[in-house]
VEXDREN-2710 file (C-alpha; in Angstrom, 1 decimal):
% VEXDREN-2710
k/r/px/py/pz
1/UNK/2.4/-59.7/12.4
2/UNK/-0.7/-58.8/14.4
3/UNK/-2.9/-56.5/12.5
4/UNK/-4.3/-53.6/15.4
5/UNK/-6.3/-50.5/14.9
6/UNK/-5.9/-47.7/16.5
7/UNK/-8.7/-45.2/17.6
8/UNK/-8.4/-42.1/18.8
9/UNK/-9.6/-43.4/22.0
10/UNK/-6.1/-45.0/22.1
11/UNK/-3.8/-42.5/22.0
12/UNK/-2.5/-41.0/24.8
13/UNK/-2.4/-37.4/25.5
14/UNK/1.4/-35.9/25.8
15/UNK/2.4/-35.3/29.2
16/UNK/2.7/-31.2/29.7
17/UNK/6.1/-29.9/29.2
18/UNK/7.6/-27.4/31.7
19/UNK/8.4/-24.2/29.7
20/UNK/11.2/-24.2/27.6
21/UNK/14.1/-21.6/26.7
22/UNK/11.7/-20.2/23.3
23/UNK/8.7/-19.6/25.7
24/UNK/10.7/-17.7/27.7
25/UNK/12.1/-16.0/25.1
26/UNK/9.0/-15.1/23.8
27/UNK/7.6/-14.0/27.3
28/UNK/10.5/-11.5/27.3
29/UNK/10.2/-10.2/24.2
30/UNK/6.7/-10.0/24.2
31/UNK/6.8/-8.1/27.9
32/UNK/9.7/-6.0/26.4
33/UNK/7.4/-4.9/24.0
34/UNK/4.5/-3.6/25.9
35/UNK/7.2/-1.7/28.0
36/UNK/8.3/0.3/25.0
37/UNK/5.1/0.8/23.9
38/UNK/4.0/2.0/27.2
39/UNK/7.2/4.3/27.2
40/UNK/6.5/5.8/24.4
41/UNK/2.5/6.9/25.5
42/UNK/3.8/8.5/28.4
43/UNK/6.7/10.3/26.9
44/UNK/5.1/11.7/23.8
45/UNK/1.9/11.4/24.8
46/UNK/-1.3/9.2/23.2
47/UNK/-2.0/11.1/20.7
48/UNK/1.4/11.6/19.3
49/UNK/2.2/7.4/19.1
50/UNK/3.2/6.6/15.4
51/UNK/0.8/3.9/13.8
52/UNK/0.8/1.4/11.1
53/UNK/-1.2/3.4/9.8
54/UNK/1.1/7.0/10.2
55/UNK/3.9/4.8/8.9
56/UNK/2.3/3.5/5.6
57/UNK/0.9/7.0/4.7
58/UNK/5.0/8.4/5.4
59/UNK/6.3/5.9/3.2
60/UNK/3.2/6.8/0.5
61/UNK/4.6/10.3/0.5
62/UNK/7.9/9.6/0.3
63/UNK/7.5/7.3/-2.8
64/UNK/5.8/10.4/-4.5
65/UNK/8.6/12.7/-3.9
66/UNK/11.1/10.1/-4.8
67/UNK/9.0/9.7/-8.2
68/UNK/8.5/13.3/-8.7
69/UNK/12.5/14.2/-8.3
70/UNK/12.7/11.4/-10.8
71/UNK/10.4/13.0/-13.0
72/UNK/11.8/16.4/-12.7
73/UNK/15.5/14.7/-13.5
74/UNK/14.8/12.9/-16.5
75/UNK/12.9/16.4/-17.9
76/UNK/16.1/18.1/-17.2
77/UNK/18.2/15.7/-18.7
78/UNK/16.0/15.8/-21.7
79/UNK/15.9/19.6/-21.8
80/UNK/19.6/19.5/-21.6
81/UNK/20.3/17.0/-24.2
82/UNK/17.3/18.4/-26.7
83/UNK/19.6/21.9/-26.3
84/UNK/21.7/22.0/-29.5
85/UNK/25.1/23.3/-29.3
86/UNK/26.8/26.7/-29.6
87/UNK/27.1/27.9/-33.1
88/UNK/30.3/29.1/-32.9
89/UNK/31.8/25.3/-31.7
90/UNK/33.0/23.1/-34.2
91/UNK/31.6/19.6/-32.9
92/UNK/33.9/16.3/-34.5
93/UNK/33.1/12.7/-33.9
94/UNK/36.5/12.1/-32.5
95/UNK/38.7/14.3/-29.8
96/UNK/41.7/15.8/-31.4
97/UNK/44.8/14.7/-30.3
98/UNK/47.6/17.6/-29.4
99/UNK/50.7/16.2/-29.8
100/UNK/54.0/18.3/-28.2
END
């Protein structure tokens, strides 16, 4: 077995490959994507184009309202089970059972 080192100096470079299917792919998607974006500039106007920014601080406020109805829920709930019932109602541990 003959015992060889390779150097960097060795290897070849790969020859170029034409452009395959998932560059093109990407090409269209990527060109899709500044047409949209363009789109949307001229239809509702620069300073009306949402932002990562616009969409984090949406979500923000919606995650406080979802806590606050949450909040405002488990105090009804509380209220309603802290109630005690009507005097005049005879509560029993088990549901009678009318027979006819």
């Amino acid at each position: 077995m003959i015992d060889e080192e390779m150097t960097v100096a060795d290897m070849k470079p790969a020859p170029a490959q034409p452009a395959g299917l998932a560059a093109v792919s990407r090409a269209v998607v990527a060109t899709a994507a500044d047409l949209i974006s363009n789109v949307q500039r001229v239809v509702v106007g620069e300073e009306n184009v949402r932002t990562a920014r616009d969409n984090a601080w949406d979500a923000m406020l919606a995650d406080r309202a979802r806590n606050q109805a949450r909040a405002d829920l488990i105090r009804e709930v509380a209220a309603l089970v802290a109630r005690r019932a009507p005097r005049g109602r005879k509560m029993t541990k088990t549901p009678q059972v009318v027979r006819g």
